[in-house]
C-alpha positions in Angstrom: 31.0 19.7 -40.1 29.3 18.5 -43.5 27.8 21.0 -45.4 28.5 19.9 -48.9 25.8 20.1 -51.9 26.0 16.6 -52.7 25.2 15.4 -49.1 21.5 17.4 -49.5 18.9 15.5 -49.5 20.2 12.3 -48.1 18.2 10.2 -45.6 20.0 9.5 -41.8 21.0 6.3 -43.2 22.6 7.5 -46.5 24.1 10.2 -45.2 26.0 7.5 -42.6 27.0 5.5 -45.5 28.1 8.3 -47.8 30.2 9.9 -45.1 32.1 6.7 -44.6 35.6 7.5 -44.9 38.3 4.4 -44.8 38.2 0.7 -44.1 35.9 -1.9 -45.8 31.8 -0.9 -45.5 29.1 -3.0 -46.2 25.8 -0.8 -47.6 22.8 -3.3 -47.9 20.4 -1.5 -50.3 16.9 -2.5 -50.7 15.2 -2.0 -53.9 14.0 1.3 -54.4 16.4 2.7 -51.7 18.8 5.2 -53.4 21.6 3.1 -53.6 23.0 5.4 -56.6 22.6 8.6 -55.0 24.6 7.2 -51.8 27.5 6.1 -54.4 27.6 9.5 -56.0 27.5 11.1 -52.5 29.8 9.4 -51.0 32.3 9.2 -54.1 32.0 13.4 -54.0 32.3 13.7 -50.3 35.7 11.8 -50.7 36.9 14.2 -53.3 35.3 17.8 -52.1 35.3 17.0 -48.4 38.3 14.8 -47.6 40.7 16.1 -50.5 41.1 12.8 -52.1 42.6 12.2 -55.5 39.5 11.5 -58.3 42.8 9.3 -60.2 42.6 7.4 -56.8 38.7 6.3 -57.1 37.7 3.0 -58.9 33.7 2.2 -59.2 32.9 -1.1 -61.1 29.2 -1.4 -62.1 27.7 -4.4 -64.5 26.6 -2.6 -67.2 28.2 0.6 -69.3 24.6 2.1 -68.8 25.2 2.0 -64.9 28.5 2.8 -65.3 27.9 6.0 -67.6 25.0 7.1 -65.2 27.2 7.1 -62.4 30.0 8.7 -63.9 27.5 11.8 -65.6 25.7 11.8 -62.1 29.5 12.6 -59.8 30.7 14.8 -62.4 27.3 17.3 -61.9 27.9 17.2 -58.5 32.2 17.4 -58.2 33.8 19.8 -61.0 37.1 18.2 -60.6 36.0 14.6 -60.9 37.6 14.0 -64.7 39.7 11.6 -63.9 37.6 9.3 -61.9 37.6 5.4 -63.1 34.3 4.1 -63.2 34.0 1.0 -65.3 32.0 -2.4 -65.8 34.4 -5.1 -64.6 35.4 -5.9 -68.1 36.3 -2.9 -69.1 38.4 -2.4 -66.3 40.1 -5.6 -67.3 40.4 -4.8 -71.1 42.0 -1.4 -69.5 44.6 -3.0 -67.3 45.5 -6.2 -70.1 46.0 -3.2 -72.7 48.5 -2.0 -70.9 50.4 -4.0 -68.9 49.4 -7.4 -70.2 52.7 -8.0 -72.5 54.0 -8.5 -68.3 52.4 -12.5 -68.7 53.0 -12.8 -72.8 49.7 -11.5 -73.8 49.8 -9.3 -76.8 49.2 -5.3 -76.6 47.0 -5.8 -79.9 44.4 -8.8 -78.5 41.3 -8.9 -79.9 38.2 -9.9 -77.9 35.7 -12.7 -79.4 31.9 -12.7 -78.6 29.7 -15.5 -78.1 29.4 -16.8 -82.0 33.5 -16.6 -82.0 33.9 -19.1 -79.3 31.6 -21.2 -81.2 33.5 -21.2 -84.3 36.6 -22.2 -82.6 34.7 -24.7 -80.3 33.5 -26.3 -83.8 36.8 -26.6 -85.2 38.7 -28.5 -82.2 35.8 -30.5 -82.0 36.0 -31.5 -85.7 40.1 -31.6 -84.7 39.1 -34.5 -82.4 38.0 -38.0 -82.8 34.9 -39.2 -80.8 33.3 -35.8 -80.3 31.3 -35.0 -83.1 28.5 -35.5 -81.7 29.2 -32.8 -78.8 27.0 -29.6 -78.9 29.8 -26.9 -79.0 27.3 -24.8 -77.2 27.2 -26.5 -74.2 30.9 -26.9 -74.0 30.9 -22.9 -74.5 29.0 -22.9 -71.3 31.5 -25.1 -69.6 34.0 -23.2 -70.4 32.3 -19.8 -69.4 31.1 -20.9 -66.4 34.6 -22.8 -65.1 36.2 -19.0 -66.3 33.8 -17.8 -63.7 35.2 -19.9 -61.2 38.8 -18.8 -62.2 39.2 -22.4 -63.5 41.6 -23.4 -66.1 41.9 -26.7 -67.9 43.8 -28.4 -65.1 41.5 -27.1 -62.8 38.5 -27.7 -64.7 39.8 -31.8 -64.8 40.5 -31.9 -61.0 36.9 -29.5 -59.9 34.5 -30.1 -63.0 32.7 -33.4 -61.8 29.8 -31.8 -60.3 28.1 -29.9 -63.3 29.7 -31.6 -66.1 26.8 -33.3 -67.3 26.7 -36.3 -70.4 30.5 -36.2 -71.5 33.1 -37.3 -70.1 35.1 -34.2 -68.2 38.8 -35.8 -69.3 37.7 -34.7 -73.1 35.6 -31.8 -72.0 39.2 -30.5 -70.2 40.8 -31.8 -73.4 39.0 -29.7 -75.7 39.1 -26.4 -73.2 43.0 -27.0 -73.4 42.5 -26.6 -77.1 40.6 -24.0 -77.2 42.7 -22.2 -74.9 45.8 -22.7 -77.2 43.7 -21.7 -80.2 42.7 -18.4 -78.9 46.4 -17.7 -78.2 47.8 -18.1 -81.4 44.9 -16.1 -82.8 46.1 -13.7 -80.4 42.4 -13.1 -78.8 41.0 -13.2 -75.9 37.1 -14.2 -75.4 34.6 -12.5 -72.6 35.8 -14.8 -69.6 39.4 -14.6 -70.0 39.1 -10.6 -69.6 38.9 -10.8 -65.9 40.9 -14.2 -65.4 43.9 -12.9 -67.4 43.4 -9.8 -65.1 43.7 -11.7 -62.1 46.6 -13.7 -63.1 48.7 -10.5 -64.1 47.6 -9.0 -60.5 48.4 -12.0 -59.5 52.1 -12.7 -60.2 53.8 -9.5 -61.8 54.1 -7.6 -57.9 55.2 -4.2 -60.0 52.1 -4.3 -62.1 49.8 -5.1 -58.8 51.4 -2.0 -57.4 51.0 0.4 -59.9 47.2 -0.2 -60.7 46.7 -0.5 -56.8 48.1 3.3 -57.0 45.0 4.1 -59.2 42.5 1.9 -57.0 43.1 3.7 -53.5 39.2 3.8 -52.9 36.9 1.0 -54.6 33.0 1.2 -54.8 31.5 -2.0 -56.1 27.7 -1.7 -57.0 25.6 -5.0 -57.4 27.9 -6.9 -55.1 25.3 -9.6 -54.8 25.9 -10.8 -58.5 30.0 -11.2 -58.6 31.3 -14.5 -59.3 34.4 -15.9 -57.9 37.0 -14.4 -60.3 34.7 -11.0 -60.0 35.6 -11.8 -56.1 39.2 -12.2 -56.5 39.8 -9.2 -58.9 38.0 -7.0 -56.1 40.6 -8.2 -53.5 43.4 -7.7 -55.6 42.2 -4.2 -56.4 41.0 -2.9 -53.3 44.8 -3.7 -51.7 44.6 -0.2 -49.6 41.1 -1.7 -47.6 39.3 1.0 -48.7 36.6 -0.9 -50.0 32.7 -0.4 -50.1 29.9 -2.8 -51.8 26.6 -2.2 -52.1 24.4 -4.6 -52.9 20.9 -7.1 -51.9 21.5 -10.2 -51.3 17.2 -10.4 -51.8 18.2 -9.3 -55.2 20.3 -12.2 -56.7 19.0 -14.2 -59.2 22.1 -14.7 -61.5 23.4 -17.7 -60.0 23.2 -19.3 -64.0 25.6 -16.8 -64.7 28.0 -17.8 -61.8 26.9 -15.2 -59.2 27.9 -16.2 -55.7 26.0 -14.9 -53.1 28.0 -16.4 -50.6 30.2 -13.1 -51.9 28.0 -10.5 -50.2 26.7 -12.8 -47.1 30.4 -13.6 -46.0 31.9 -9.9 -46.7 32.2 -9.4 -42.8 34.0 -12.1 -42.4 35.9 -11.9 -45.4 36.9 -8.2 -44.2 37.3 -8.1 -40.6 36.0 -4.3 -39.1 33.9 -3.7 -42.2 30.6 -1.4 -41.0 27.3 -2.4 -42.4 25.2 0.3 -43.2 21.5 -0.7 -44.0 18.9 1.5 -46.8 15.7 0.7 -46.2 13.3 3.4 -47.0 12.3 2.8 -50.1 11.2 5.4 -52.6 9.4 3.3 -55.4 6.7 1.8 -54.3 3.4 1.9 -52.6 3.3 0.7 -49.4 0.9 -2.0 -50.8 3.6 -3.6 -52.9 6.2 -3.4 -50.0 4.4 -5.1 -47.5 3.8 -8.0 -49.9 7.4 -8.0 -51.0 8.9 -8.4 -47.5 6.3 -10.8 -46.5 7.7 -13.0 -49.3 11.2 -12.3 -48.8 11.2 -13.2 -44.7 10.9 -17.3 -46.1 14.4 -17.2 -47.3 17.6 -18.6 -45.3 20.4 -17.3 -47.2 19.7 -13.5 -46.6 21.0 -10.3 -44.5 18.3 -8.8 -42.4 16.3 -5.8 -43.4 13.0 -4.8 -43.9 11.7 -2.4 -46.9 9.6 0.9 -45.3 7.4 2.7 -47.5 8.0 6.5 -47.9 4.8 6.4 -51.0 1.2 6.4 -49.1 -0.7 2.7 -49.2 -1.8 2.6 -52.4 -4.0 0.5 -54.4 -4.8 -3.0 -53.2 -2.5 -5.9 -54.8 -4.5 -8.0 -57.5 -4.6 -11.8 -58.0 -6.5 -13.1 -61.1 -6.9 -16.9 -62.0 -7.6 -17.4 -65.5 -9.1 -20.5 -67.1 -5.9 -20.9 -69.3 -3.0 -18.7 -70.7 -4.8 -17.0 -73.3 -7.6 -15.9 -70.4 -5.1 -14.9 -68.6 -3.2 -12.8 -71.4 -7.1 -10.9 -72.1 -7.2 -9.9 -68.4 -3.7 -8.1 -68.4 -4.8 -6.8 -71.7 -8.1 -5.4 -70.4 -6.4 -4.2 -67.1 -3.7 -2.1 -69.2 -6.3 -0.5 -71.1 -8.4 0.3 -68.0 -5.3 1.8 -66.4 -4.9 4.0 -69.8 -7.8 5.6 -69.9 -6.9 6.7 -66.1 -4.2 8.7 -67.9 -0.8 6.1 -67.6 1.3 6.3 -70.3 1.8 2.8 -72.3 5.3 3.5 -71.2 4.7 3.1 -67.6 3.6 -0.3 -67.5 5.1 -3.7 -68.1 4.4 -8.0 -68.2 6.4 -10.0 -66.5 7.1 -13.6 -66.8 9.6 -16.6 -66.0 10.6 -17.5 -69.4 10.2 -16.4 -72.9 7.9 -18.8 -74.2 5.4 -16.8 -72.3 5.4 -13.8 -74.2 3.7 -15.3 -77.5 0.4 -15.4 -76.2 0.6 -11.8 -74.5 2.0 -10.4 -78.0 -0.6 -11.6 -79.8 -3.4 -11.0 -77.4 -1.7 -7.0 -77.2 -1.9 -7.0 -81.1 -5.3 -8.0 -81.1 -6.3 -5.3 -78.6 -4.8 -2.6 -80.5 -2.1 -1.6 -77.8 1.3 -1.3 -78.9 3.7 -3.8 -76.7 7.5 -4.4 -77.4 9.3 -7.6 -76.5 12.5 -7.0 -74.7 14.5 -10.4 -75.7 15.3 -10.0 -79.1 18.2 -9.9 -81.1 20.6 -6.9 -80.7 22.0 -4.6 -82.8 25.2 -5.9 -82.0 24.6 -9.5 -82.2 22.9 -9.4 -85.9 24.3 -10.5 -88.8 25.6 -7.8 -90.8 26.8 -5.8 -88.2 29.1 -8.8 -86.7 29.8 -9.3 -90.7 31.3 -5.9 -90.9 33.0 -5.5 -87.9 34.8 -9.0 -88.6 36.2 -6.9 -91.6 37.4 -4.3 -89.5 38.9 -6.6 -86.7 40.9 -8.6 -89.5 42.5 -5.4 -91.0 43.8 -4.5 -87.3 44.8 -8.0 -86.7 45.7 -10.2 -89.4 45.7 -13.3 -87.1 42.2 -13.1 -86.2 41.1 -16.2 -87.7 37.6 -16.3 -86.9 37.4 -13.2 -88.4 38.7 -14.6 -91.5 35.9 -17.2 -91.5 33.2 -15.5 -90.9 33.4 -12.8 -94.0 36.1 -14.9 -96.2 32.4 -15.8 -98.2 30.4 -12.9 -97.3 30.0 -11.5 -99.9 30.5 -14.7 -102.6 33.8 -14.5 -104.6 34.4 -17.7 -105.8 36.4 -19.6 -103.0 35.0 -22.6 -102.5 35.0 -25.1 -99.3 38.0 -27.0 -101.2 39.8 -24.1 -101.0 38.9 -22.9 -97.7 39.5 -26.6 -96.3 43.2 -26.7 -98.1 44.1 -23.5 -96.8 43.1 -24.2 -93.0 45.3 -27.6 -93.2 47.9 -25.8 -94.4 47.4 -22.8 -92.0 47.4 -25.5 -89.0 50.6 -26.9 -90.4 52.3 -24.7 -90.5 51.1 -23.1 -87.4 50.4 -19.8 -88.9 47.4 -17.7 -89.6 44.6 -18.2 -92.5 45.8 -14.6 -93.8 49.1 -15.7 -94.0 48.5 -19.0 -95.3 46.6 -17.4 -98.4 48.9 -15.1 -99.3 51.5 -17.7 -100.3 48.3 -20.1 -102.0 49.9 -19.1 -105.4 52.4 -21.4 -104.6 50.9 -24.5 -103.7 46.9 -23.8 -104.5 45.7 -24.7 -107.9 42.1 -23.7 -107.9 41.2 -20.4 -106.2 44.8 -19.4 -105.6 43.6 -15.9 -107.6 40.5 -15.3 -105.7 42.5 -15.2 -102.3 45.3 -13.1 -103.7 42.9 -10.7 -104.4 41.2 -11.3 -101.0 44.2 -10.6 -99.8 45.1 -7.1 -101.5 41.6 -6.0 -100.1 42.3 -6.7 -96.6 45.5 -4.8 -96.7 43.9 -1.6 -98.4 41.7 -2.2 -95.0 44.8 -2.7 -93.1 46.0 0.4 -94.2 42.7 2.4 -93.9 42.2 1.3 -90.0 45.7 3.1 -89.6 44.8 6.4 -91.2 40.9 6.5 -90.9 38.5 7.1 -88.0 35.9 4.0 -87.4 33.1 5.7 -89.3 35.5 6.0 -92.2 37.0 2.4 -92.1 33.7 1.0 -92.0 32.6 3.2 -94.6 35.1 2.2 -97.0 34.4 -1.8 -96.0 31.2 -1.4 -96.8 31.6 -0.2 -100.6 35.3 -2.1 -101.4 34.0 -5.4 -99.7 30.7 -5.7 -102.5 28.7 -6.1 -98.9 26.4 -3.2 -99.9 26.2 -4.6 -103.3 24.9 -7.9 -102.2 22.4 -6.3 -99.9 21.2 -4.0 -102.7 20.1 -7.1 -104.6 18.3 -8.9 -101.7 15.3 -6.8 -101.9 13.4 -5.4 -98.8 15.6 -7.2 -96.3 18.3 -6.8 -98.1 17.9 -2.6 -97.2 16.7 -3.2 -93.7 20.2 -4.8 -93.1 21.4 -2.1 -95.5 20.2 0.5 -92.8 21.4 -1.3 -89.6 24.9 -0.9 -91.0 24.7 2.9 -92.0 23.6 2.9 -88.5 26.7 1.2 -87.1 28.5 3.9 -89.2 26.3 6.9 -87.3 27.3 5.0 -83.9 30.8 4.8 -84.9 30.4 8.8 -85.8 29.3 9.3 -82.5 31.9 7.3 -80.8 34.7 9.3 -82.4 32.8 12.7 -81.7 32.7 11.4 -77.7 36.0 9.5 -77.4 39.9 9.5 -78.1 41.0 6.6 -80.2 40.5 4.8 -83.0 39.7 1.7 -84.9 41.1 -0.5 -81.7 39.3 1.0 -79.2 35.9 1.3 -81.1 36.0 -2.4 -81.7 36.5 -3.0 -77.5 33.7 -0.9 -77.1 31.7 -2.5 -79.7 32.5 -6.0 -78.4 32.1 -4.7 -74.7 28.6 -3.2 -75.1 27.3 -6.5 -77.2 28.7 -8.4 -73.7 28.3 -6.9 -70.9 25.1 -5.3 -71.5 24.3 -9.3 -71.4 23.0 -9.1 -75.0 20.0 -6.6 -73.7 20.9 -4.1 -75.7 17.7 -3.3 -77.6 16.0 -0.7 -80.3 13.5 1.3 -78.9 10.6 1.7 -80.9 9.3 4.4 -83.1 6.0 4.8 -80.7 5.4 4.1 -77.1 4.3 1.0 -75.7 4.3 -1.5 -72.7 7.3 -3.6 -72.0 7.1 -7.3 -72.2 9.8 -8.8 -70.9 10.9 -11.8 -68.7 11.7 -11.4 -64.4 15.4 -11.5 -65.3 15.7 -8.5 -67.5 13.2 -6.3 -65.5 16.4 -6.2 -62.7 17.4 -2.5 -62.1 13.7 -1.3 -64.2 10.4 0.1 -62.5 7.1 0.7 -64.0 3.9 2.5 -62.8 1.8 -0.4 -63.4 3.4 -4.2 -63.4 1.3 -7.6 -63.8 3.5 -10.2 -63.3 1.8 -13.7 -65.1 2.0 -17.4 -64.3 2.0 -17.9 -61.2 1.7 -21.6 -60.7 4.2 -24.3 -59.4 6.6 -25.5 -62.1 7.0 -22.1 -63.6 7.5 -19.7 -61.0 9.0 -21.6 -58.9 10.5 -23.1 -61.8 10.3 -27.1 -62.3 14.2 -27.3 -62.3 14.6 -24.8 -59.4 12.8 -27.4 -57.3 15.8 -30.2 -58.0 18.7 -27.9 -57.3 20.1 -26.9 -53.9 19.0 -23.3 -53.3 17.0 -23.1 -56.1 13.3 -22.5 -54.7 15.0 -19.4 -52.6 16.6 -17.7 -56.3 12.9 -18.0 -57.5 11.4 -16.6 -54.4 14.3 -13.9 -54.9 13.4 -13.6 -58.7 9.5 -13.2 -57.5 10.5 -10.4 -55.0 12.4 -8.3 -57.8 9.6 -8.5 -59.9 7.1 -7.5 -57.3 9.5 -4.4 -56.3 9.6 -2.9 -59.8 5.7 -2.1 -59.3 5.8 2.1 -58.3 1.6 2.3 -58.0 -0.2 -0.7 -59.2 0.4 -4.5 -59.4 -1.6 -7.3 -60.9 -1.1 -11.2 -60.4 -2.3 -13.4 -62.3 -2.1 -17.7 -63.1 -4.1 -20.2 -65.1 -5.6 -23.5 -64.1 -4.4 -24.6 -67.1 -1.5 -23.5 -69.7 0.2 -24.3 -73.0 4.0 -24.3 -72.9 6.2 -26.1 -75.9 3.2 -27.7 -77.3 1.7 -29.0 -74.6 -1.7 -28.1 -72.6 -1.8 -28.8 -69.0 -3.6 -28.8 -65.5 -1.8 -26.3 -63.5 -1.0 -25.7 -59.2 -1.2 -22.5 -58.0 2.3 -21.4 -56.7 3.4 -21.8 -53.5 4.6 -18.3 -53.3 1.1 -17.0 -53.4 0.3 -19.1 -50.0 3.3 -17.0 -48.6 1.9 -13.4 -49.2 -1.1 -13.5 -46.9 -4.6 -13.0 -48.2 -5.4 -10.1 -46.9 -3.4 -8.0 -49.7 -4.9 -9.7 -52.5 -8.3 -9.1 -54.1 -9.0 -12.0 -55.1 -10.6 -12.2 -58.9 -11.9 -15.4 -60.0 -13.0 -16.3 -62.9 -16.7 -17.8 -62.8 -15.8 -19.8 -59.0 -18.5 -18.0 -57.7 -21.8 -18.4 -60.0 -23.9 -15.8 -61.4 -23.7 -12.7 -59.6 -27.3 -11.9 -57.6 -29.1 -9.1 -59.0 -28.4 -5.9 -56.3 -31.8 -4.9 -54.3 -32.7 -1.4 -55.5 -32.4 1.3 -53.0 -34.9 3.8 -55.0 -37.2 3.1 -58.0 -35.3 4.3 -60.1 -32.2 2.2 -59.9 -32.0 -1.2 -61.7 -29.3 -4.0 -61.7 -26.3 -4.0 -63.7 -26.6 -5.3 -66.9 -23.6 -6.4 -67.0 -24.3 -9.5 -69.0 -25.6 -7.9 -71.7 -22.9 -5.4 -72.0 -24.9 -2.6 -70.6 -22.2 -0.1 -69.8 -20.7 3.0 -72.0 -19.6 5.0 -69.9 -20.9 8.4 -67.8 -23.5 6.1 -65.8 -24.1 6.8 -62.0 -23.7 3.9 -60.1 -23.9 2.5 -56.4 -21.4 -0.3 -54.8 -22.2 -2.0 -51.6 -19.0 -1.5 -50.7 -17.4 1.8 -52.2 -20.9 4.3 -52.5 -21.9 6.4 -55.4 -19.5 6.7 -58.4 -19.2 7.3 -62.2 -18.4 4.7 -65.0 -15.1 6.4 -66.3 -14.5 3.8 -68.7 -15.2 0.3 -70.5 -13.4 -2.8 -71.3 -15.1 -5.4 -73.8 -18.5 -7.1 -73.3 -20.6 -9.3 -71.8 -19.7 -11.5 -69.1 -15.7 -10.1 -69.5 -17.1 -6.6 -69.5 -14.8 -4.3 -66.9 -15.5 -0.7 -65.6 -13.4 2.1 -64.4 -15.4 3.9 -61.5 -14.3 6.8 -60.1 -15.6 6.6 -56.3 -15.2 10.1 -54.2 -14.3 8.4 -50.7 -11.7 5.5 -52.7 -10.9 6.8 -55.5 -10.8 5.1 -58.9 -11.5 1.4 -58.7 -11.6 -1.3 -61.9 -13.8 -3.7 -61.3 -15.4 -6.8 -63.2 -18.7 -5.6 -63.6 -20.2 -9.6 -63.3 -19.1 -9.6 -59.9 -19.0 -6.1 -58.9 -23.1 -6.1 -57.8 -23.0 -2.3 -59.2 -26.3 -0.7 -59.3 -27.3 2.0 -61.8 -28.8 5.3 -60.5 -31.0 7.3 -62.4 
């Protein structure tokens, strides 16, 4: 009999998939569904209930926000759950390499090298190799990502590539992956891809190694199943020997396929693992039942998808809203003026958010927002992680525990100036390839052979071993502490006025996070660096600062995965942006834009808006736009439609008394407090007011509807009194 605390609560349907006990299980999730409380439910059930080892449960998640919510979320509801493993996949693979990754020549001190890393190295085997200057190292950087993905390497990349290696030959694309490869090596690093490849090979072909992390992986949970890529794929099998294994995912949900995502992954799992249960959640606790209907209306025109339907459990809900703008910056004033309506009906600037396909949309919605006076953040900027200073001073800190980092070396060997020139730098990194040793080690001998600058990298040198020696002794906060001052960095920012101290103050705040690291972990230098590199990765650069005051979120389809808002507008709805124009020339394309349109309709909780332009500026360019397709698919009768001057003056309203008159609408004749009459909705007040004239809006409060914003133009409101 169940009677465990963490089981309460649960729907028929979670409570089937959270009591599952062994064998491979299949839980389809719809949005809004619970998917989290079934994994913490049926993670504690397995401990409390069925006696199971918590050193014997592995959940992987995407991102270390999922994955710490999860784990806080199991250990409130189990009290001996310490020693669960829950983990992005990364960081499961940077777990297993640290360990037992000397078993396939790997060493135990590998550092791990971000995006601008790969670069670096890309650019020097490119300038290595005749014939391929004019290569962008950036798109070979997505090459090689995209073939680790795929579990590809060099070889394989030669004999598979010749579908999507686009403009360059793949023999020299294959060429300079071999390179790279070999580079990495003798810098003894390891870049994002390579975490979970290297995994898999170690898995793979030490049997002893496979056994005893298999030991620890008795039980696997897999969350977002719909967005693993091959080598994700493999790693699972590998992991999950015992057959205890249980995904949850939406295969209505993916829209990562640029990142690799297969979603053959989650459509084939019953065959892949024959006896698997499928367990289906799909009452959905998020949104009206407005929003739902529209979003499985959309959803039912897609092929490649397992069957489900989304039930409401909220009541219907506001109608859905279309608006078609004149042009993009029309269409940027309506969301505006719709926003402001819905906070003077009390929602926070918080609970609403703009969505859009890409992030050239967002300029004209920032600057309408700042025109309007409402505060709006842009989620799409730069990281903490990823800026400047704070790679500049963790490249210090990664050299001192690893003199062989060479990109490392690179980046800071100028930052700040001391007098080494490119001369210099050039001689040294001929002499370092040479020899085959490491720039460190090739200027600590540049007395010998170096005439010019030979002095400035001795010294160089002598620094970076008092840094070497500090990483041994110090905590992270320390060590960076120290870099800071001994380097001259916070000397050079001090003389670089105002944003000079604004970097000045991101790096004291990388020396609070680092405090805060130590105060939560075990560890030291080494493992703050993985977590650093880790949360600038995986996190898929998202990572952002949240502002000082609230505001609304503007941010593209793509990053509002896994968010919800009270109030949602998604913009630009017209063919050739959403659906995309490339989506339309790639197999399975127009169904990963349907998908992307469905997420963004699901993150709505009370209220969305719609909204295109018959014509838009995008890179320059004005246009005539199409309405998109997708609209055609989500039936009219949900949609109030909201055009934009189709119709003609509005006719003046008969009045039913004397002393009623026509809205003056055109003439900005609302304030607020009126009594008024619709032919449609009965008596109501004016609650509030949105700009003038013909673009004038109202908030009315009706007693039998509720509160309704309308356009007062069209609305044929009638004043009483």
């Amino acid at each position: 009999m169940i009677s465990m605390r963490a089981l309460e609560g649960l729907n028929p349907a979670q409570l089937r998939a959270a009591t599952h006990l062994t064998g491979p299980a299949l839980v389809v999730a719809g949005a809004g569904s619970g998917k989290t409380k079934t994994v913490v439910a049926r993670i504690a059930y397995l401990i409390s209930e069925q006696g199971v080892p918590a050193d014997q449960i592995l959940a992987v998640t995407f991102t270390n926000k999922a994955a710490d919510e999860l784990k806080g979320r199991v250990r409130a509801a189990v009290s001996n759950s310490q020693d669960l493993w829950v983990s992005t996949f990364h960081t499961a693979g940077v777990r297993i390499l640290r360990r037992y990754g000397e078993a396939i020549g790997l060493k135990r001190d590998f550092v791990i090298y971000d995006d601008d890393d790969q670069l670096d190295v890309i650019k020097d085997v490119l300038g290595d190799l005749s014939g391929m200057a004019d290569v962008n190292p950036r798109y070979l950087r997505a090459v090689f990502d995209r073939a680790k993905c795929l579990g590809q390497g060099p070889s394989q990349l030669l004999a598979q590539g010749e579908a999507w290696i686009v403009g360059q030959p793949k023999e020299k694309v294959a060429e300079v992956y071999r390179i790279y490869q070999q580079r990495l090596a003798r810098a003894g690093a390891l870049d994002f891809g390579d975490l979970l490849t290297e995994t898999v090979r170690l898995l793979k072909e030490d049997p002893r190694v496979r056994e005893l992390v298999c030991a620890r992986t008795q039980f696997v949970h897999v969350d977002e199943y719909q967005d693993t890529n091959r080598v994700q794929y493999e790693l699972i099998r590998l992991l999950a020997a015992s057959g205890n294994l249980m995904v949850v995912g939406d295969p209505d949900q993916s829209i990562y396929r640029f990142r690799g995502a297969d979603l053959r992954n989650i459509l084939d799992f019953e065959a892949d693992y024959p006896g698997a249960v499928t367990y289906r959640l799909e009452d959905n606790y998020r949104s009206s039942a407005q929003v739902l209907q529209l979003a499985n209306r959309l959803i039912v025109h897609n092929q490649d998808r397992l069957e489900k339907t989304l039930r409401p459990v909220k009541p219907a809900g506001e109608p859905v809203q279309y608006y078609l703008a004149r042009d993009h910056q029309e269409e940027a004033e309506f969301v505006l003026s719709q926003f402001t309506l819905c906070h003077a009906l009390g929602f926070a600037l918080s609970d609403m958010a703009v969505l859009y396909r890409t992030n050239a949309q967002s300029r004209v919605l920032e600057e309408a927002f700042l025109r309007g006076g409402m505060p709006a953040r842009v989620v799409g900027g730069v990281g903490f992680y990823e800026r400047r200073e704070v790679k500049d001073l963790l490249a210090y800190a990664r050299l001192a525990v690893n003199p062989d980092d060479d990109v490392a070396f690179r980046r800071i060997i100028g930052r700040p100036r001391r007098g080494i020139g490119d001369q210099a730098t050039s001689r040294l990194a001929e002499r370092a390839a040479r020899e085959r040793i490491s720039l460190l080690a090739a200027a600590r001998s540049a007395a010998g052979w170096l005439p010019r600058g030979a002095e400035k990298l001795s010294a160089f040198c002598e620094l970076m071993d008092t840094f070497s020696e500090a990483a041994s002794l110090y905590e992270p906060a320390g060590l960076l502490s120290l870099i800071l001052d001994a380097s001259g960095y916070r000397q050079m920012l001090l003389t670089e006025g105002q944003e000079g101290q604004d970097r000045l103050e991101n790096l004291e705040e990388l020396i609070r996070a680092a405090e805060e690291w130590s105060a939560a972990h075990e560890g030291g230098v080494f493992d703050f660096l993985d977590q650093t590199a880790l949360l600038a990765q995986v996190d898929g650069g998202h990572r952002r600062d949240v502002p000082s005051e609230p505001a609304v979120t503007l941010m593209t389809l793509h990053n509002a995965k896994g968010l919800e808002f009270k109030v949602v507008a998604i913009v630009g709805l017209e063919e050739g942006l959403l659906p995309s124009r490339n989506s339309l020339m790639e197999p399975g394309g127009l169904e990963e834009e349907r998908r992307l349109f469905y997420v963004g309709i699901t993150r709505a909780m009370e209220r969305l808006l719609l909204a295109g332009a018959e014509s838009r500026m995008l890179y320059g360019h004005t246009q005539p736009s199409e309405r998109s397709r997708f609209l055609d698919e989500l039936g009219g009768d949900l949609i109030e439609l909201r055009p934009y001057e189709k119709a003609g003056p509005a006719p003046a309203a008969s009045a039913p008394r004397p002393q009623a008159r026509a809205a003056e609408a055109l003439s900005g004749g609302f304030h607020g407090g009126e009594r008024v009459r619709h032919p449609r909705f009965g008596e109501g007040t004016v609650l509030a007011v949105k700009g003038l004239g013909d673009r004038q809006e109202v908030v009315v409060s009706f007693p039998e509807v509720g509160n309704k914003s309308l356009l007062a133009r069209y609305a044929n409101l009638v004043r009483l009194g």
